[in-house]
C-alpha positions as CSV (number, residue, x, y, z in Angstrom):
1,X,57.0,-58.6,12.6
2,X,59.8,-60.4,14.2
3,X,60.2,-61.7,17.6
4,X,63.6,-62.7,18.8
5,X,64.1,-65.4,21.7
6,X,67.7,-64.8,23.1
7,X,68.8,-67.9,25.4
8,X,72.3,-68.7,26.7
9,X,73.0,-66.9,29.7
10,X,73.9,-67.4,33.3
11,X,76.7,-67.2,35.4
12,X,80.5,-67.8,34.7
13,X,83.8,-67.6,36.4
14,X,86.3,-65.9,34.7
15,X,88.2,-67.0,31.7
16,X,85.4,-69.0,30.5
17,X,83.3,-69.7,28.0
18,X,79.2,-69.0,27.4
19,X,77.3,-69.5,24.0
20,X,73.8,-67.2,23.7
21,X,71.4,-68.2,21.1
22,X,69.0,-65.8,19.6
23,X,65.8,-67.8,18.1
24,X,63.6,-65.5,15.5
25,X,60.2,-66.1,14.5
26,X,57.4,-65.1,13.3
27,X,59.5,-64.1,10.0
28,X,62.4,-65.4,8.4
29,X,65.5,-63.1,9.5
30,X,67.6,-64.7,6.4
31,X,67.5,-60.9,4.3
32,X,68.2,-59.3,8.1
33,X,71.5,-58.3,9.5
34,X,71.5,-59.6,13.4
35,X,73.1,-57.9,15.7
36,X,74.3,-58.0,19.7
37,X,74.2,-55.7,21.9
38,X,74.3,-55.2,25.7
39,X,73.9,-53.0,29.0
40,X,75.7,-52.8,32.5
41,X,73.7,-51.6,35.1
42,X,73.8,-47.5,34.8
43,X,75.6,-48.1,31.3
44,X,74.0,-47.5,27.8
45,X,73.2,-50.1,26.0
46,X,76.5,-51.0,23.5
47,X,76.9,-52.2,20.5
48,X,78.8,-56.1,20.4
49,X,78.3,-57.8,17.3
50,X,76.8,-57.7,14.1
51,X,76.7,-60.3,10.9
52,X,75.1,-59.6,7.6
53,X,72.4,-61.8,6.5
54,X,74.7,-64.0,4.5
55,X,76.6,-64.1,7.0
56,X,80.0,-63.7,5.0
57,X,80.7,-60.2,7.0
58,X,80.8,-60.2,10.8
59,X,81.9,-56.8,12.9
60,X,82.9,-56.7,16.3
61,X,83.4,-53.7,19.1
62,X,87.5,-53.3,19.8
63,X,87.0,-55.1,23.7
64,X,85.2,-58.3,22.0
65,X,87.8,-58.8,19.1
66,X,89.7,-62.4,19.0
67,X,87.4,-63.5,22.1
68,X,83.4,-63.6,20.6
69,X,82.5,-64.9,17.2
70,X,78.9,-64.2,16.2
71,X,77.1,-66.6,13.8
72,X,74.0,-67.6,12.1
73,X,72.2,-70.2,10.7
74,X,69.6,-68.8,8.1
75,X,67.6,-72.4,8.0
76,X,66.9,-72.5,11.2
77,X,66.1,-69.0,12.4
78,X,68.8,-68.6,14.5
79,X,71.5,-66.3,15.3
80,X,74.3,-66.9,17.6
81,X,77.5,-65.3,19.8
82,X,79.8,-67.6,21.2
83,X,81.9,-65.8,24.5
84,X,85.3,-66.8,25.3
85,X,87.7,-65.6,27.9
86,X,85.2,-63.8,29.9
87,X,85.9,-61.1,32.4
88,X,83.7,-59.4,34.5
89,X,83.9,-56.6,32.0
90,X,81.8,-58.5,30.1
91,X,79.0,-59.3,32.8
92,X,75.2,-57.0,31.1
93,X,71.9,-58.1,29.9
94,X,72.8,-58.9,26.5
95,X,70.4,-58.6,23.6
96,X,69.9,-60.0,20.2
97,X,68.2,-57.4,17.2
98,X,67.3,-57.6,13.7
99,X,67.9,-54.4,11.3
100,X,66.1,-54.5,8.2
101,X,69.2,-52.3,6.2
102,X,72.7,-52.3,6.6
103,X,74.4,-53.4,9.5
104,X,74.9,-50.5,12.8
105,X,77.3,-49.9,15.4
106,X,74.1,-47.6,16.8
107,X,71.3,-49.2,18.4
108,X,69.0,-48.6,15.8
109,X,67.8,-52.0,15.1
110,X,64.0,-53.0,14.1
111,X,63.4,-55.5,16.4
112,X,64.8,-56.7,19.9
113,X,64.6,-59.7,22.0
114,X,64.1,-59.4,25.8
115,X,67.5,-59.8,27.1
116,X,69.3,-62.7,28.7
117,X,71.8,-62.1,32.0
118,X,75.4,-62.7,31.6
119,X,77.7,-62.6,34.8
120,X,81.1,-63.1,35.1
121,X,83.0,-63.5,38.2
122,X,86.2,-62.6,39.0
């Protein structure tokens, strides 16, 4: 069992910049590939972001490329996407999973965090 913690969000104007943390516990997520995801209002929920769990290999959806960089730090539990040059595009409840396999574009992932609101005005 894994519970995931994601932390980060609020609201932004445009063209700026927001860092979500994802805190795990309850089991180490170091053998885990971490993934972000997130959901508009009306909108299925998308794929982001993924790293593997060496974090050596990231992956990122076309509209996120050159603007987000997903991280992790294995010692302390944590995984990470950092958001530059928001646009209102970008504004959903974003949410951090673990996938005990390989990484997925799907949202097939073992475990989920509850979600944490990003807005971004225009």
């Amino acid at each position: 069992q894994v519970q995931l913690v994601e932390s980060g969000g609020g609201l932004v104007q445009a063209g700026g910049s927001l860092r979500l943390s994802c805190a795990a516990s309850g089991r180490t997520i170091s053998r885990f590939v971490m993934g972000w995801f997130r959901q508009a209002p009306g909108k299925e929920r998308e794929f982001v972001a993924a790293i593997s769990w060496s974090g050596l290999a990231t992956y990122y959806t076309d509209s996120v490329k050159g603007r987000f960089t997903i991280s992790r730090d294995n010692a302390k539990n944590t995984v990470y996407l950092q958001m530059n040059s928001l646009k209102p595009e970008d504004t959903a409840v974003y949410y951090c999973a673990a996938r005990a396999g390989i990484w997925s574009t799907e949202p097939l992932y073992d475990f989920w965090g509850q979600g944490t609101q990003v807005t971004v005005s225009s």
